[in-house]
Phi, psi and omega in degrees: 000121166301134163228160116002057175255112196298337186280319207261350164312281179300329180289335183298306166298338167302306160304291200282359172255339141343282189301305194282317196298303180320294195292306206292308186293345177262012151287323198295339205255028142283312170315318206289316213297284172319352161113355216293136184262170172070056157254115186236128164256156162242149204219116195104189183266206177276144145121128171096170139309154160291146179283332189217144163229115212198131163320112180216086174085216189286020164266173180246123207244087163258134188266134164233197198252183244003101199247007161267352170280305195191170201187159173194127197243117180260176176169162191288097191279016156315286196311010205217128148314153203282343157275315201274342168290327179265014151291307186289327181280308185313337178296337183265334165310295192321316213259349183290324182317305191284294173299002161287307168318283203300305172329292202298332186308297187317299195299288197310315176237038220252153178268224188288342146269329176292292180318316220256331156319291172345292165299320196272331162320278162002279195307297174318282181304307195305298145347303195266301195303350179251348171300288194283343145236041158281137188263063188234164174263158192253153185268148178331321191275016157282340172069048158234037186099127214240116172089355159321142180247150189289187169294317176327304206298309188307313181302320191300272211322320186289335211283287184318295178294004190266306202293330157338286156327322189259300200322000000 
């Protein structure tokens, strides 16, 4: 029998704004560290005005709607060597990662909030770390852009041309 849980309903979005808010933001602090200017994460999908807009110490912060959904952080890639830009993109698979780990701790010993939180962390980041470093472009219904390339992607796409470049 399916049942009706109002609690573990509400830990998904939660979770996933958690999640998106982690990854984007552990792109940004190799650039911030490096000086990097133009630093913006967006928390949603494309399309529209932001619902909110705001600062936090030198990101720019834009909320758009579903901001439990997807995300995506830009910056100025003058200031960063060609390791520490593919160090920034590898930091948002890697903290989804970590935060799945942290997930599963909570869901294993987590009480009546904690636990079922846990899971819905678990699930989510564990989901977006293989998402997001699979070396694929993402399709329109993700509400980034039809052909957006993932972190996987950037990264395979940085790799490739490096091997090129040395041939």
């Amino acid at each position: 029998m399916v049942t009706f849980d109002l609690t573990m309903l509400l830990m998904y979005p939660l979770a996933g704004l958690l999640a998106v808010t982690a990854h984007e933001f552990a792109h940004v602090l190799l650039p911030l560290r490096a000086g990097a200017s133009g630093v913006r994460v967006q928390l949603g999908v494309d399309g529209g005005l932001p619902l909110a807009r705001f600062r936090v110490g030198q990101v720019t912060v834009d909320v758009r709607r579903f901001p439990f959904w997807a995300g995506r952080a830009h910056w100025d890639h003058a200031t960063l060597t060609l390791a520490s830009w593919a160090w920034a993109i590898a930091l948002g698979p890697l903290s989804s990662a970590a935060l799945c780990a942290l997930g599963v701790l909570l869901w294993r010993g987590g009480g009546e909030l904690a636990g079922p939180f846990g899971q819905a962390l678990a699930v989510f980041t564990g989901l977006q770390a293989l998402v997001t470093a699979a070396p694929v472009r993402y399709p329109a219904w993700m509400g980034l852009g039809a052909g957006m390339p993932s972190d996987g992607r950037q990264l395979l796409d940085h790799w490739r041309g490096r091997q090129r470049a040395n041939a």
